[in-house]
C-alpha positions in Angstrom: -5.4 46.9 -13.5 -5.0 43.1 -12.3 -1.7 42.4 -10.1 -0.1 39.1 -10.7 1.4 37.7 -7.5 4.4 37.1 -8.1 6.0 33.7 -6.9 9.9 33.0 -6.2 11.5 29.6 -6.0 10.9 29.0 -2.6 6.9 29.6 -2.5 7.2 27.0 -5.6 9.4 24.7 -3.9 6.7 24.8 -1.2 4.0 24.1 -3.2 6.0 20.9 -4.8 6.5 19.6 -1.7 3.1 20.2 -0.5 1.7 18.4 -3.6 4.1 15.6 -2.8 3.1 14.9 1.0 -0.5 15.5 -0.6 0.0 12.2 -3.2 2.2 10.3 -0.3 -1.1 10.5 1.9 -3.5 9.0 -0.5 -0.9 6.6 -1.7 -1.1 5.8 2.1 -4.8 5.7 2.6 -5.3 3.8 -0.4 -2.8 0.8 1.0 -4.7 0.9 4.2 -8.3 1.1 2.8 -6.4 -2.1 0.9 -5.4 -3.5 3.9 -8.8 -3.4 6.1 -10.7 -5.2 3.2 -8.7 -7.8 3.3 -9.1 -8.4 7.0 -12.8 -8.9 6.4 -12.1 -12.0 3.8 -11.5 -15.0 5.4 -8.0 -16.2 5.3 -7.2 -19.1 2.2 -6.4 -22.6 3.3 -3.8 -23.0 -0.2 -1.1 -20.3 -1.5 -2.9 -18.4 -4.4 0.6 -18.9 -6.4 2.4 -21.7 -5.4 -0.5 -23.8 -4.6 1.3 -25.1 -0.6 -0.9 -25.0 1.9 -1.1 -21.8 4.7 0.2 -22.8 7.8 -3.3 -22.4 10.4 -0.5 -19.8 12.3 -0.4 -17.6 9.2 -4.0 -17.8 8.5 -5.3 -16.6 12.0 -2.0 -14.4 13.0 -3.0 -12.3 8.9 -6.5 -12.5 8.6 -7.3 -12.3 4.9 -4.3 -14.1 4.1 -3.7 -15.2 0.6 0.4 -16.4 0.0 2.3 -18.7 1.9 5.1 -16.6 3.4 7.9 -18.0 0.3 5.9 -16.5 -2.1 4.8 -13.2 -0.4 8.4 -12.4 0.2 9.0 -12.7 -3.3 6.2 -10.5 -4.4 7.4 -7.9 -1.9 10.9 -8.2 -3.2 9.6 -7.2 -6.9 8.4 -4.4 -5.1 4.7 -5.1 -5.4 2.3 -5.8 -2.6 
């Protein structure tokens, strides 16, 4: 005779919340993986969008740098990184 265990709404809820944390983590980790590449690649002298040159500030305060600040604050306001 097998026994089912039996599960209620709050062991689910649990276990949704769990798996949410779980995909919010490797969202994370992912970003930051992201992140310390970059810092390896040398900074770029020219916006890769707009074409404007990087400000030497910007280059050596972000390494890895690849948008003039106009332009990454409208790719973060799209919602993109």
């Amino acid at each position: 005779m097998n026994e089912q265990p039996e599960y209620n709404n709050e062991e689910e809820a649990e276990v949704a919340q769990i798996l949410a944390m779980t995909r919010s983590m490797a969202a994370v980790n992912k970003v930051q993986e992201a992140l310390a590449k970059q810092r390896l690649l040398p900074s770029l002298e020219d916006c890769e969008d707009c074409g404007e040159e990087i400000p030497k500030e910007r280059q050596l305060a972000i390494r890895g740098v690849t948008r003039c600040i106009y332009c990454q604050e409208l790719l973060e306001r799209k919602g993109r990184t």
